[in-house]
C-alpha positions as CSV (number, residue, x, y, z in Angstrom):
1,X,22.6,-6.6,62.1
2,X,25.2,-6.2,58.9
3,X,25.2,-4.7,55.8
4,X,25.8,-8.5,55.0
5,X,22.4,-10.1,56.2
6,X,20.3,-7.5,54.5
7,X,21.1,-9.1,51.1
8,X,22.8,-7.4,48.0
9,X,22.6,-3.4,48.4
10,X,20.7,-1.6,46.3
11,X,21.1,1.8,44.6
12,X,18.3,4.3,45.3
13,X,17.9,4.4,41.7
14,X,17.2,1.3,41.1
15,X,13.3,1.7,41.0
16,X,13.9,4.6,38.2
17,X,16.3,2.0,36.0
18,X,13.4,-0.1,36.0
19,X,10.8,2.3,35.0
20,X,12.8,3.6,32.2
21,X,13.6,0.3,30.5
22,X,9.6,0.0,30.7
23,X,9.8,3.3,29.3
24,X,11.9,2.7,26.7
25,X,10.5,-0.7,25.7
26,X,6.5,0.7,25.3
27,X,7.6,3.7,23.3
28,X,8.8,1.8,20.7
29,X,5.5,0.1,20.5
30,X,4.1,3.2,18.5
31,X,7.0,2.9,16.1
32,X,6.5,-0.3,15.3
33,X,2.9,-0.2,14.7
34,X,3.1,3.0,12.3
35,X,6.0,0.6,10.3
36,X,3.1,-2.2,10.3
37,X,1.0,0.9,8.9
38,X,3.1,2.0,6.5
39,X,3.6,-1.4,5.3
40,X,0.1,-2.7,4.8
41,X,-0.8,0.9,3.1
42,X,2.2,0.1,1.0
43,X,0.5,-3.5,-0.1
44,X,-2.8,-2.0,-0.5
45,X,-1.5,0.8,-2.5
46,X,0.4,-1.7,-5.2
47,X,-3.1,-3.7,-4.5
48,X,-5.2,-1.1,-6.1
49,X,-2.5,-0.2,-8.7
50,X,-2.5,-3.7,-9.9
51,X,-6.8,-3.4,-9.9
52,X,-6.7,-0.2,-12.0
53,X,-4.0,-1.9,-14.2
54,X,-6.1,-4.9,-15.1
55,X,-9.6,-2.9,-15.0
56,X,-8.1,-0.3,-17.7
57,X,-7.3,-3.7,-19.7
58,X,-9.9,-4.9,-19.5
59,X,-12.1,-2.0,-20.9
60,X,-9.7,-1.2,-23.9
61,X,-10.4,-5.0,-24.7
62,X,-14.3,-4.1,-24.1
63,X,-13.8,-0.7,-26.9
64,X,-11.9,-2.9,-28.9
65,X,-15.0,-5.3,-29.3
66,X,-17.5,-2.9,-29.6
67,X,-15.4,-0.9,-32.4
68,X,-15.1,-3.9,-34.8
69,X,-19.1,-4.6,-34.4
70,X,-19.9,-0.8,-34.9
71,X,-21.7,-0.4,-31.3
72,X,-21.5,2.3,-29.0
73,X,-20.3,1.4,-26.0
74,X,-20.2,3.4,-22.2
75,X,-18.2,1.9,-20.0
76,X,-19.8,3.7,-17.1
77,X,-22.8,1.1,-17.6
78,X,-20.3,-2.0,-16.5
79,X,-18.8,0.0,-13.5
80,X,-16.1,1.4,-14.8
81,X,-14.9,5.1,-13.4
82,X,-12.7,6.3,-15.5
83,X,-12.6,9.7,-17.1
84,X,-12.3,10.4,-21.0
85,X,-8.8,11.4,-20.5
86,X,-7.5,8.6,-18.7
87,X,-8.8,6.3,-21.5
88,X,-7.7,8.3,-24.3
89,X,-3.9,8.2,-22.2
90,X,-4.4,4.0,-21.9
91,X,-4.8,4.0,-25.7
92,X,-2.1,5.8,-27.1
93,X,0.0,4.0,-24.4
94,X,-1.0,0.5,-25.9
95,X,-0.6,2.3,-29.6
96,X,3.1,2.9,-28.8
97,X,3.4,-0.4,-26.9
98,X,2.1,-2.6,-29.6
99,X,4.0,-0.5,-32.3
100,X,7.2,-1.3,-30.2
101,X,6.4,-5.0,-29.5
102,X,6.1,-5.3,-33.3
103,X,9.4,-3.5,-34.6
């Protein structure tokens, strides 16, 4: 019998080309998913800045409301979580804003 009739001849290594390129290709499996990860926790990051944003609005709007009408007002009783500070910071930020907006 030939080399001929056997069919095409085939490196010894062949079996290890083939393992790596499976190799290769499932390793970057991992990659890809921590770039799917990055990029949802990305969206949901911009998500819940985009919440706080609105929420923060919507509570200076709240104050605003219950200042003219002389009430007290907590805004811990309608869910809202944030601290003194961070509402004392939204104010003067809408303070300058508005003073800009206007001049």
């Amino acid at each position: 019998m030939s080399r001929d009739s056997r069919g095409p001849k085939r490196s010894r290594h062949h079996g290890h080309r083939r393992r790596f390129r499976k190799t290769v290709k499932v390793s970057g499996q991992p990659r890809r998913q921590f770039e799917r990860s990055v990029t949802q926790l990305r969206e949901l990051q911009q998500d819940r800045q985009a919440q706080k944003k609105k929420d923060i609005e919507d509570l200076l709007h709240i104050l605003e409301q219950q200042e003219r009408k002389g009430e007290p007002y907590n805004p811990s009783d309608d869910g809202f979580v944030f601290t003194a500070a961070q509402i004392h910071t939204a104010r003067q930020q809408k303070v300058r804003s508005n003073a800009w907006a206007s001049a």
